[in-house]
Each structure stands twice: as structure tokens, then as C-alpha cells.
N, C-alpha and C positions, 0 to 999 in steps of 0.2 A: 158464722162458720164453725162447724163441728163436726169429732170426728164419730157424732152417734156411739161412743161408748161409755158405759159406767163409767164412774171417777172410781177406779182401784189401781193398786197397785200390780197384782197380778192380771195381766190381759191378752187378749187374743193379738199377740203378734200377725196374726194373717189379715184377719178382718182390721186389724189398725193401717196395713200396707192395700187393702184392698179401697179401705176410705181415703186415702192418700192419694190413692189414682185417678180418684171419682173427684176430688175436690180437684186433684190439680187439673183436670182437666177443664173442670169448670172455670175456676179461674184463670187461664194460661194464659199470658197476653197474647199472644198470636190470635185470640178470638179477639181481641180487642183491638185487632190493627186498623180498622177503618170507626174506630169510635172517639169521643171525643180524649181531650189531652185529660181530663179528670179520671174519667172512665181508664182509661192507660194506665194514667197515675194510680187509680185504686188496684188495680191489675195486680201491677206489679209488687206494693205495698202489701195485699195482699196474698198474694205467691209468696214471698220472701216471709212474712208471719208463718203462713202455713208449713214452708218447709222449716222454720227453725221450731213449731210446736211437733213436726213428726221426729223431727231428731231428739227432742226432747223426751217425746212418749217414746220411742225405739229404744233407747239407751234406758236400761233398768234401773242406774243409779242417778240418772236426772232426771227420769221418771218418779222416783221415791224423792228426790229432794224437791222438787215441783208441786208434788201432792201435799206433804206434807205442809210446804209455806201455805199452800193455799187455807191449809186447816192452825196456819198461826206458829209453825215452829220455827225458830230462828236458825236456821242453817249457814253455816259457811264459816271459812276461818275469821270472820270479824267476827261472829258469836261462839266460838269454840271455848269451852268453860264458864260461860254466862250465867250466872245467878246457878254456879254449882259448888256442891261441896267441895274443902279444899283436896281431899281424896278421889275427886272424879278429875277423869280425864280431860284436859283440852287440847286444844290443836299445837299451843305453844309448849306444849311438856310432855315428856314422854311419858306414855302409861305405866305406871306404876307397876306393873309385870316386865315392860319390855325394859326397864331404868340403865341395868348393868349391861345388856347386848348392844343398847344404842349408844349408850356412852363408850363402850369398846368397839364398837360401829364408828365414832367420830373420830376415835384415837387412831384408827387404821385409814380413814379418809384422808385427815389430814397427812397420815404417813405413805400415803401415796401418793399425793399433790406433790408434798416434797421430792417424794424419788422422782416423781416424773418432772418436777422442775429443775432439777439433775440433770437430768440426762438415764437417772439409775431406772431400772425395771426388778421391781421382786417378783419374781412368780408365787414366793409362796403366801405374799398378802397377797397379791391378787387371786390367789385361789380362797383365800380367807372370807377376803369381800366378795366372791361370786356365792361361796355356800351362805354366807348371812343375806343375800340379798337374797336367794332362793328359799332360804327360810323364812325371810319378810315375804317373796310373795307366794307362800302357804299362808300364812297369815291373813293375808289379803285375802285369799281363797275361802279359807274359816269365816273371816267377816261375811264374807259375799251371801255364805252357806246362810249362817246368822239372821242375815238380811230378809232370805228369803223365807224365813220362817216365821221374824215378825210382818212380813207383808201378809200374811195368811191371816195371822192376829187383828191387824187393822181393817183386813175385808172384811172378815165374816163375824168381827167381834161386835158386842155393845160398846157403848160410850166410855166404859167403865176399859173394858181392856182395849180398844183402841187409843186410848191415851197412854194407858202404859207402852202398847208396841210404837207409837210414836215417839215417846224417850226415850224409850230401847233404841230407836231406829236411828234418831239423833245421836247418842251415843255411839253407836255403832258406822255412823257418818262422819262423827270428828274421828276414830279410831282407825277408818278408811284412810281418811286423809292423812293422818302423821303417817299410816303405814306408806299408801303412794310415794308421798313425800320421798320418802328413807330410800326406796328401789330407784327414786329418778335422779337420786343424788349418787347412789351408787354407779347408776349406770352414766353419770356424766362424767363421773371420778373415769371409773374404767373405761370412759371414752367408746360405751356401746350405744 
């Protein structure tokens, strides 16, 4: 089963949703309702594959982190900082640009857990943490932008710069994630 496209990272969103249509329908189990219990069993088995590889190719950034494994990179917060210098980023540390916002980011969370285990409401932290979490997700934004420029790199490059835009890319995946991280923390704090 495939979905007939290049392995890139940049791709035909339409033609990805148009082979989506065409596979599931091939497979759907309703075509399989008078065949045997294996044939069912594969139906199904395969339906449930196929829609978790379209969500996968659909989504840009588990689409990059998908491609990428497959060409051997270690993704995810179990490799974040792995076999990196102590000056690069990982997922357990804050990047070394963002050090003094996130650490005054933590000093205001935890100061609003407190008020709110009070009883108290500050409006003006909570206006504090709604502009940093708006400024983490530009950030996020920037990365995204980032992203999408080493995807161009790893298309159309040789060997030579497709491994660099795959470190780039890596790095810019663990940098994703500490950012995510920071907005979903905020917004639980603020109860959004």
C-alpha cells in the first residue's frame, strides 16, 4: 500500500488527499463484508494503517519527523541533546537565547498556581503570561518558517546538504518542542 508520492518533505497536499480516497476505498471493510474473517481482519488492520500514515503525511511536522527517522535521525524528547555539544540545545534545557524569559516564565507560573490556589487572581501576571506565551508562539511561528526552508534543502539537495538540512531540522524539532511545551504550560496555568 502507497500513497504513489516522492519521499519529500514538501508535497502535493491534494494529490496526498486524492490517494487517500482511492486507497480507502479499496480497502474499506464494507467491501469485505461477505469475505472471510482474515480478509476482514486484513481490512481493517489495513484501514486503520492507512489512515494513521495519512495523518501522518498531512501534518507537516510529523511528516518531517517521519522522513527524517526513516533516513536514521533520532527524533523525540528521548533523543533531545544526544551526542550534542554542551552549547546545543535539547529538549531538557532551555535554549541558550530563551534562558532569562523561561526562567522568568517559571517564576510567574509558579506565581500564579499560587494565587490561584488562593483563591487570589492577578490580572496583571496574567496579562504578563498571556504576552510571553504570545511571544513563545511567534516563536513557534519563526521555527515553523525555519522549517520550511530546510525542507527545500533536503528536497532538492545532494547528500552533502541534505544532511546538514536534516540537523538543521533536528535541531529545529527539539527547539519546536521546548517551545510547544512552554505555550501548553502556560495555557494550563491560565486555565485556557
Amino acid at each position: 500500500m502507497a500513497f504513489s508520492l516522492e519521499p519529500r518533505l514538501n508535497i502535493d497536499l491534494e494529490k496526498l488527499e486524492q490517494e487517500f480516497h482511492r486507497l480507502s476505498r479499496r480497502l474499506h471493510p464494507d467491501r469485505f463484508a461477505r469475505a472471510t474473517e482474515n480478509e476482514k481482519e486484513w481490512s481493517l488492520a489495513d484501514t486503520a494503517l492507512l489512515n494513521d500514515a495519512y495523518r501522518t503525511l498531512k501534518d507537516p511536522i510529523r511528516r518531517t519527523e517521519y522522513l527524517l527517522k526513516l533516513h536514521g535521525a533520532e527524533i523525540g524528547e528521548e533523543h533531545a541533546g544526544k551526542n550534542r555539544r554542551p552549547n546545543e540545545m535539547g529538549a531538557s534545557r532551555a535554549p541558550a537565547d530563551l534562558l532569562e524569559e523561561v526562567f522568568d516564565l517559571n517564576m510567574q507560573l509558579e506565581e500564579m498556581r499560587a494565587a490561584k490556589a488562593s483563591g487570589d487572581e492577578d490580572p496583571s501576571l496574567k496579562q504578563s503570561l498571556t504576552e510571553a506565551k504570545s511571544k513563545f508562539e511567534g516563536l513557534l511561528h519563526a521555527v515553523d518558517n525555519d522549517l520550511r526552508g530546510e525542507w527545500n534543502a533536503w528536497d532538492v539537495g545532494d547528500p552533502s546538504a541534505r544532511h546538514t538540512a536534516q540537523n538543521n531540522m533536528v535541531a529545529l524539532l527539539d527547539r519546536r518542542r521546548y517551545l510547544s511545551n512552554l505555550v501548553r504550560e502556560v495555557n494550563e496555568t491560565l486555565g485556557a
